[in-house]
C-alpha positions as CSV (number, residue, x, y, z in Angstrom):
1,X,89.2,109.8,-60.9
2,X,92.4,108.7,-62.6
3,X,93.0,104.8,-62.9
4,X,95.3,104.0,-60.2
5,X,97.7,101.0,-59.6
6,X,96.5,98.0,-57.1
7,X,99.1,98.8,-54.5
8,X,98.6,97.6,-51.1
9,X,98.6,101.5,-50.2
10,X,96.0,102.2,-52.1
11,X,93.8,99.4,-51.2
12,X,94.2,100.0,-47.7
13,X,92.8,103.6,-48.3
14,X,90.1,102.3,-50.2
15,X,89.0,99.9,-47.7
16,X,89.1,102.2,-44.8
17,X,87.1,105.0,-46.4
18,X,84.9,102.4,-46.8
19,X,85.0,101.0,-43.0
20,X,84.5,104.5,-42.1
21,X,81.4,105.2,-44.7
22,X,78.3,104.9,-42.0
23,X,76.3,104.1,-45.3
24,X,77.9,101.0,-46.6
25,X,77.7,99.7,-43.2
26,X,73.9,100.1,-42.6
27,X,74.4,98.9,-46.3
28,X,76.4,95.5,-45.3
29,X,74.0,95.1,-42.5
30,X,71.0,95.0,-44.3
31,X,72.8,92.6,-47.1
32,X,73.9,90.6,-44.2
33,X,70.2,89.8,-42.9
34,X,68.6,89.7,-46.8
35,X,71.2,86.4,-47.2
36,X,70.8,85.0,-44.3
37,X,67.0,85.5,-44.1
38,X,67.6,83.5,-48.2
39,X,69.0,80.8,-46.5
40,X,72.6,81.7,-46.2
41,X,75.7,80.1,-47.2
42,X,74.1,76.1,-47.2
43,X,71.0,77.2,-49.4
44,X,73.7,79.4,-51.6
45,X,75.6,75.8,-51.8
46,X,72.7,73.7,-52.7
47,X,71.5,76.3,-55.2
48,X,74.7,75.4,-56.9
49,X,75.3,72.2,-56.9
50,X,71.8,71.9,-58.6
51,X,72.8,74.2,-61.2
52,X,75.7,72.0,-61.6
53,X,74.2,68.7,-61.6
């Protein structure tokens, strides 16, 4: 695949081959559940601010 300019065209067809993909969306649900079942977004906060303190 050739390297392709950032247009707005061609991130559009990138995201909806993607939206469409049956794979990335069982994918993104299981991601989905793994992060939340981690703690989601507050323990993802706190993990940082730690780091940062």
């Amino acid at each position: 695949m050739a390297k392709q300019e950032a247009t707005a065209a061609v991130l559009r067809e990138a995201v909806l081959s993607l939206i469409g993909d049956p794979g990335v969306a069982r994918r993104s649900r299981e991601l989905r559940e793994e992060l939340r079942a981690a703690g989601g977004t507050l323990r993802a906060v706190s993990v940082i601010e730690s780091y940062l303190s």
